[in-house]
VMD Tcl script that builds the backbone (N, CA, C; Angstrom):
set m [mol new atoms 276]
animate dup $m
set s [atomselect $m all]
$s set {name element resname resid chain x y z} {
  {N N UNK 1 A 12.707 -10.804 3.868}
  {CA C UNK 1 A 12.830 -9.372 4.042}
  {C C UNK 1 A 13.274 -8.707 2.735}
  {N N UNK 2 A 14.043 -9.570 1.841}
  {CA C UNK 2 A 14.842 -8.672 0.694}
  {C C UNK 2 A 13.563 -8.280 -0.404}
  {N N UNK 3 A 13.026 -9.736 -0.290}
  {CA C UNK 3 A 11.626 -10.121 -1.102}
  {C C UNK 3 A 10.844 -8.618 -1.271}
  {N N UNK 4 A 10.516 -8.714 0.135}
  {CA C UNK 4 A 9.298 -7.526 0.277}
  {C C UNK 4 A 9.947 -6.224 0.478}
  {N N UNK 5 A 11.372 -6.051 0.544}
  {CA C UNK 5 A 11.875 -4.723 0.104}
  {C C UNK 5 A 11.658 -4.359 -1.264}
  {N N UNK 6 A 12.005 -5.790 -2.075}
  {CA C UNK 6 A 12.057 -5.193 -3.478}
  {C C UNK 6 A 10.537 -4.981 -3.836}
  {N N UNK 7 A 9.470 -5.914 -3.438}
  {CA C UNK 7 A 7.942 -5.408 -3.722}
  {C C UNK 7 A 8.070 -4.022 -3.562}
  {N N UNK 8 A 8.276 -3.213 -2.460}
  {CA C UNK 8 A 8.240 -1.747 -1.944}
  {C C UNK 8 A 8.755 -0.887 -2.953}
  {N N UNK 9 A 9.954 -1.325 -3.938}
  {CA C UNK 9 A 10.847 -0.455 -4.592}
  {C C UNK 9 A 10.135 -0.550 -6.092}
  {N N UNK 10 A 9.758 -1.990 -6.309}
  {CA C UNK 10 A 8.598 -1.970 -7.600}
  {C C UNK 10 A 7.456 -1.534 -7.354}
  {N N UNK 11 A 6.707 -1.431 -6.281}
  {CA C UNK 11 A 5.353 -1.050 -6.149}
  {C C UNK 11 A 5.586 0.845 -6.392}
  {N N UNK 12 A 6.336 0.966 -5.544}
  {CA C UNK 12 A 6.693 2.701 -5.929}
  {C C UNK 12 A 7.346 3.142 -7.079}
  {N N UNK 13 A 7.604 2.215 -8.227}
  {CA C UNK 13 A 8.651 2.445 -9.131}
  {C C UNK 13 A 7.391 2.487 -10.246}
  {N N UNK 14 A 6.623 1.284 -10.100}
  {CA C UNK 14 A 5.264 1.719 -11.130}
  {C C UNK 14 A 4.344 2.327 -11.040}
  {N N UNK 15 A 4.262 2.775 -9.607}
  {CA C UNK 15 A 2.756 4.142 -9.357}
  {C C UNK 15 A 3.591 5.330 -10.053}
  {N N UNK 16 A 5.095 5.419 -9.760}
  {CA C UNK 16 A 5.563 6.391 -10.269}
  {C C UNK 16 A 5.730 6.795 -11.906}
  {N N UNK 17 A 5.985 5.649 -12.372}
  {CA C UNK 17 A 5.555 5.312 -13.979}
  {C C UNK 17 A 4.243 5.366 -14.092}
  {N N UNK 18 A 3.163 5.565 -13.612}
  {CA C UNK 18 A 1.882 5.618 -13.972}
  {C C UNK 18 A 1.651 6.923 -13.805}
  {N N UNK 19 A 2.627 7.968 -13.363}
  {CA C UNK 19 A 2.126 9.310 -12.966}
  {C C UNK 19 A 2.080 9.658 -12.148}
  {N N UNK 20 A 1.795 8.475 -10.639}
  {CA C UNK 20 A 1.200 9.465 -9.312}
  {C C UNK 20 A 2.710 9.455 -8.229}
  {N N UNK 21 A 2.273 10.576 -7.773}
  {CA C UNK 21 A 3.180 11.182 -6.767}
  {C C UNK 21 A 3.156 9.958 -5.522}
  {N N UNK 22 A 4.218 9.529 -4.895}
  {CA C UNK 22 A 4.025 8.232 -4.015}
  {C C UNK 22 A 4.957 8.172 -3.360}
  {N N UNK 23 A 5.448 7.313 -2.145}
  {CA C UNK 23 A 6.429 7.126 -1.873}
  {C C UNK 23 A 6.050 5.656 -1.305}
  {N N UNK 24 A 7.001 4.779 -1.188}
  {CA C UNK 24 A 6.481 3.538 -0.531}
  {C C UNK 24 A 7.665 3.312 0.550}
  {N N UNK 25 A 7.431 2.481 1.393}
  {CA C UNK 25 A 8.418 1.671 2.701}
  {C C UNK 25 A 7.596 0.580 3.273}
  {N N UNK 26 A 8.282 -0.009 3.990}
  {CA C UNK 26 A 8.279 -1.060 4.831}
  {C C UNK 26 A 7.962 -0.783 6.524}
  {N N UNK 27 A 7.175 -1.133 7.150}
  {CA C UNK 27 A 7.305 -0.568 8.409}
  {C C UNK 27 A 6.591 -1.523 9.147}
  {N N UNK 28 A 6.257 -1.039 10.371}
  {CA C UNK 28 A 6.554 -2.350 11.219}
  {C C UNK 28 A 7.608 -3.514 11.870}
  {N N UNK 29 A 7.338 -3.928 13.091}
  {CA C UNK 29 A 8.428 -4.497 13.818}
  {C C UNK 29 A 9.513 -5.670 12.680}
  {N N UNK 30 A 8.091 -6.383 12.304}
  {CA C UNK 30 A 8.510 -7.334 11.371}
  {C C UNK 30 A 8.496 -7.165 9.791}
  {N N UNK 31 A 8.558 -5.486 9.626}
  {CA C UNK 31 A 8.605 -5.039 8.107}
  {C C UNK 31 A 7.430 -5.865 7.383}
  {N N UNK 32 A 6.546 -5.839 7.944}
  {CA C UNK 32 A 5.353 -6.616 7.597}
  {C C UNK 32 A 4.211 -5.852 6.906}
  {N N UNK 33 A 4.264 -4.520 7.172}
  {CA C UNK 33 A 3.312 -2.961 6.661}
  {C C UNK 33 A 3.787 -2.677 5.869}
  {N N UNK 34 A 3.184 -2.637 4.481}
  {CA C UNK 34 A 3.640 -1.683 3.728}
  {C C UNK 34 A 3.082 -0.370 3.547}
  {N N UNK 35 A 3.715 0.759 3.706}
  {CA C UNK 35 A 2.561 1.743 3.591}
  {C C UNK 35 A 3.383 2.815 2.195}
  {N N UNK 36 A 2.414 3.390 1.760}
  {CA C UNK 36 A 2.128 4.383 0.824}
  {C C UNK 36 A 1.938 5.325 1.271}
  {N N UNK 37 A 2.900 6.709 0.934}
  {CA C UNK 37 A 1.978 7.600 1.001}
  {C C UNK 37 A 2.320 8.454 -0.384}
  {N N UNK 38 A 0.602 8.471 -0.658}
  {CA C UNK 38 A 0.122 8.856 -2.062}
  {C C UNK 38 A -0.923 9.768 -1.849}
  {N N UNK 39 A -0.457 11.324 -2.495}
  {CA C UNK 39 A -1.005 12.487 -2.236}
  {C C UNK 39 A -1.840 12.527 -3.679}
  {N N UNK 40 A -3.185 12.878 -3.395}
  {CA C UNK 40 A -4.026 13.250 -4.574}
  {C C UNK 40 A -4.154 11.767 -4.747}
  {N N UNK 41 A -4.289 10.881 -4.265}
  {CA C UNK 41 A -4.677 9.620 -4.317}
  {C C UNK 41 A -6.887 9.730 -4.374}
  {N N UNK 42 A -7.562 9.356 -5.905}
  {CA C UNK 42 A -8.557 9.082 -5.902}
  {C C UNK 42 A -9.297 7.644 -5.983}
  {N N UNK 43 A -10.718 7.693 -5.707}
  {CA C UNK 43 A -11.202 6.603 -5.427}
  {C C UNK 43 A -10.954 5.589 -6.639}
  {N N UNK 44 A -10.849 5.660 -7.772}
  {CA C UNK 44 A -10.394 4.847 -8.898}
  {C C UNK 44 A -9.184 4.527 -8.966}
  {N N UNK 45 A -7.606 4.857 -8.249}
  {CA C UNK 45 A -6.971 4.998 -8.044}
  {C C UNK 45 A -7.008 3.384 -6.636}
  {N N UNK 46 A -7.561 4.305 -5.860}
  {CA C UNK 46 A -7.565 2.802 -4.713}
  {C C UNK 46 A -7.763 1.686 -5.108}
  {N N UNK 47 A -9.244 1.942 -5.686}
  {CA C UNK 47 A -9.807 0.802 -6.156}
  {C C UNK 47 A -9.527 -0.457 -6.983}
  {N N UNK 48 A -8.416 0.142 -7.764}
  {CA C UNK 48 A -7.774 -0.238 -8.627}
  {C C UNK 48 A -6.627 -0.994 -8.379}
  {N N UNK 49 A -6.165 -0.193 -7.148}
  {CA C UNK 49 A -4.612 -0.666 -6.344}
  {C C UNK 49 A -5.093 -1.914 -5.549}
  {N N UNK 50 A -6.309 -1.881 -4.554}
  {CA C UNK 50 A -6.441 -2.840 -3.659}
  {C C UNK 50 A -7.240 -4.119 -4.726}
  {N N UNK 51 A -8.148 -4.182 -5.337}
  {CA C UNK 51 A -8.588 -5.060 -6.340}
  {C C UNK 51 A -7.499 -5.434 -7.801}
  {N N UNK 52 A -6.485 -5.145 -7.288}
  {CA C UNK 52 A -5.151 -5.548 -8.116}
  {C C UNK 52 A -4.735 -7.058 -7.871}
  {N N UNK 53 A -4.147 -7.959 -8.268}
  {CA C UNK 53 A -3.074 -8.918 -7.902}
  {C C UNK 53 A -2.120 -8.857 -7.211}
  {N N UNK 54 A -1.707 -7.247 -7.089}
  {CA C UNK 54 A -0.378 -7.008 -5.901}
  {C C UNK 54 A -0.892 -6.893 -4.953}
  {N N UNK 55 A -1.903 -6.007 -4.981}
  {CA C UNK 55 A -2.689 -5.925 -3.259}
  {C C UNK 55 A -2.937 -7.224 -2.948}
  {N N UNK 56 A -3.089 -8.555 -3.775}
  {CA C UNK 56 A -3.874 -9.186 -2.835}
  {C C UNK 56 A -3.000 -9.910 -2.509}
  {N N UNK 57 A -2.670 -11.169 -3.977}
  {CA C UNK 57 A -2.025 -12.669 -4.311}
  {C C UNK 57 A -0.634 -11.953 -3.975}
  {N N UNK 58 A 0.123 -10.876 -4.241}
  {CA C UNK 58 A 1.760 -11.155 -4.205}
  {C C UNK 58 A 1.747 -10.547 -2.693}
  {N N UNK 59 A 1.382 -9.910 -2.267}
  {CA C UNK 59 A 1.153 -8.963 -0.448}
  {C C UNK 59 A 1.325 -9.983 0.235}
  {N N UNK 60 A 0.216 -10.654 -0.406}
  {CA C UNK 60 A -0.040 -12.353 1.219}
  {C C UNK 60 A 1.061 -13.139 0.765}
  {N N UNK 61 A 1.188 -13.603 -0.390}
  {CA C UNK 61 A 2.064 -14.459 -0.310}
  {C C UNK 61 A 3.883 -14.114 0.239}
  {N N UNK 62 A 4.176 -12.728 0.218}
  {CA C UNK 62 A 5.640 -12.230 0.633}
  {C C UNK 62 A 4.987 -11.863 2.073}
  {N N UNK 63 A 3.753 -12.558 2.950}
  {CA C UNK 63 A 3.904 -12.044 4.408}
  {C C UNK 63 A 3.213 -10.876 4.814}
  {N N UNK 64 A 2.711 -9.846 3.821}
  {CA C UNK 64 A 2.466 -8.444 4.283}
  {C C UNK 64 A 1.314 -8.619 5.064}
  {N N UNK 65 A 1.123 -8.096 6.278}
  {CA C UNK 65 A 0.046 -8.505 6.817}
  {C C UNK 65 A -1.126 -7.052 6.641}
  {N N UNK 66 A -0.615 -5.819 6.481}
  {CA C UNK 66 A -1.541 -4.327 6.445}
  {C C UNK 66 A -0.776 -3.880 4.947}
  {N N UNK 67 A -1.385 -3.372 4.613}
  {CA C UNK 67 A -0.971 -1.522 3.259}
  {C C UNK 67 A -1.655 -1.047 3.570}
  {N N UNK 68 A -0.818 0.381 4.073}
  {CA C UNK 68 A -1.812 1.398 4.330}
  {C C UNK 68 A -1.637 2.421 3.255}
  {N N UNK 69 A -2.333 3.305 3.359}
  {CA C UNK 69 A -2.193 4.291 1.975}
  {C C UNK 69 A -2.906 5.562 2.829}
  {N N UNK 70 A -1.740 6.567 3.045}
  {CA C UNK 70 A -2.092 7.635 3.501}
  {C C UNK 70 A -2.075 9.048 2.303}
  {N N UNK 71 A -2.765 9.833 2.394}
  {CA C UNK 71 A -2.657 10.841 1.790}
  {C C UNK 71 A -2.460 12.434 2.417}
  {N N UNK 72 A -2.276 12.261 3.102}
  {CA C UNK 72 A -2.028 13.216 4.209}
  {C C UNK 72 A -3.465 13.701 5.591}
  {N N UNK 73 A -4.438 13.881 4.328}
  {CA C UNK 73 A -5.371 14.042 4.918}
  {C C UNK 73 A -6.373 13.434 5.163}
  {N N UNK 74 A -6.612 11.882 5.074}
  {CA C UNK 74 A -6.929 10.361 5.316}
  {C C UNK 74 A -6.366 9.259 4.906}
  {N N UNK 75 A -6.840 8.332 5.246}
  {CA C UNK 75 A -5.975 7.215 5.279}
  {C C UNK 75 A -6.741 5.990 5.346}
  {N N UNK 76 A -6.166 4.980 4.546}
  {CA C UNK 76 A -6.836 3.609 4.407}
  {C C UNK 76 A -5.934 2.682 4.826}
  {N N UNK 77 A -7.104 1.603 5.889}
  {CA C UNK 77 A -6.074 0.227 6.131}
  {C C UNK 77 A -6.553 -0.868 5.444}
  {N N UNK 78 A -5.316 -1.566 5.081}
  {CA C UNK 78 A -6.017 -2.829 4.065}
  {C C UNK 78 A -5.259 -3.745 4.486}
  {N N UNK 79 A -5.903 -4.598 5.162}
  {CA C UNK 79 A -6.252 -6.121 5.877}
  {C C UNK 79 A -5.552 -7.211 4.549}
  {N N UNK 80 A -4.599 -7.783 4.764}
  {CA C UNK 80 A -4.395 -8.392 3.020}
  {C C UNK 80 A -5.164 -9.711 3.468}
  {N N UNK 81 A -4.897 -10.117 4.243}
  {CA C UNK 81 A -5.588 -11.581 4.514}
  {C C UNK 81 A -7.200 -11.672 4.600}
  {N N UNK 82 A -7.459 -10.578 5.068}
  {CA C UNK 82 A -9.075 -10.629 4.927}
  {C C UNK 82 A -9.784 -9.698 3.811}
  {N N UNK 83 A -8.482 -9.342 2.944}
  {CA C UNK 83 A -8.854 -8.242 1.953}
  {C C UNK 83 A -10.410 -7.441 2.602}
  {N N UNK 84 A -9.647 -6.504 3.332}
  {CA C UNK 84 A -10.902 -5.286 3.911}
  {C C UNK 84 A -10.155 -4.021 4.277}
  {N N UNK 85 A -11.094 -3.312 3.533}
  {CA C UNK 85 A -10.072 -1.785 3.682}
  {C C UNK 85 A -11.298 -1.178 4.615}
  {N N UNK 86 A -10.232 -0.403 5.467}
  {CA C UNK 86 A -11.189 0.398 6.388}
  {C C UNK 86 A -10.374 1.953 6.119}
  {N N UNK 87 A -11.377 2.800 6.187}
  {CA C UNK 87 A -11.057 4.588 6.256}
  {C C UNK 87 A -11.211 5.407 7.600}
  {N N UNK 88 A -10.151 5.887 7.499}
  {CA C UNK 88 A -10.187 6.731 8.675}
  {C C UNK 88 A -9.457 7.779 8.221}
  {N N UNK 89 A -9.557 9.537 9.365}
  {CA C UNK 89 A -9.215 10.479 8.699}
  {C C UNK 89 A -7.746 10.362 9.516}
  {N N UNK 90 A -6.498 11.230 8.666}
  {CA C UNK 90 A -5.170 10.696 8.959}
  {C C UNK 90 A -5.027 11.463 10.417}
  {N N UNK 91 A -4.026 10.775 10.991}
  {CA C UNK 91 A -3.701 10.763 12.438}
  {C C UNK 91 A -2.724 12.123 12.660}
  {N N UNK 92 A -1.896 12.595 10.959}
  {CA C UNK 92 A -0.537 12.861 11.138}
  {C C UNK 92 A -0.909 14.565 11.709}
}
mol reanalyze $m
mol bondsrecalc $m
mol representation Tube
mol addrep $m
């Protein structure tokens, strides 16, 4: 659990050093979700995040089973184990 807190606090600590507006947490029963939410989030931007080494190799290996990445006004789920992102428009 401490593991993948601190992923959450570095993953939001370098989108934030890269510029973009973000926030990250942990969620889920078993703190197993990590989700994002990253406003003005573009497709080079995703692409970049989920075809990363964190999205894939450090996610699975600390347990994460989803990252989602909402932007207010859609939202992506990303499968770490089967690396597959699916889009849908946001729920909130």
């Amino acid at each position: 659990m401490e593991a993948r807190s601190a992923f959450a606090t570095a993953i939001e600590n370098q989108l934030r050093q890269a510029g973009k507006d973000t926030r990250v947490q942990l969620d889920g029963d078993q703190r197993d979700v990590l989700r994002i939410d990253w406003q003005k989030v573009s497709r080079r931007d995703l692409h970049a995040f989920f075809n990363s080494a964190t999205a894939n190799d450090q996610a699975e290996l600390l347990g994460l089973r989803t990252i989602v990445v909402s932007s207010g006004a859609q939202r992506w789920d990303y499968n770490v184990a089967r690396q597959s992102l699916v889009w849908s428009p946001s729920q909130q």
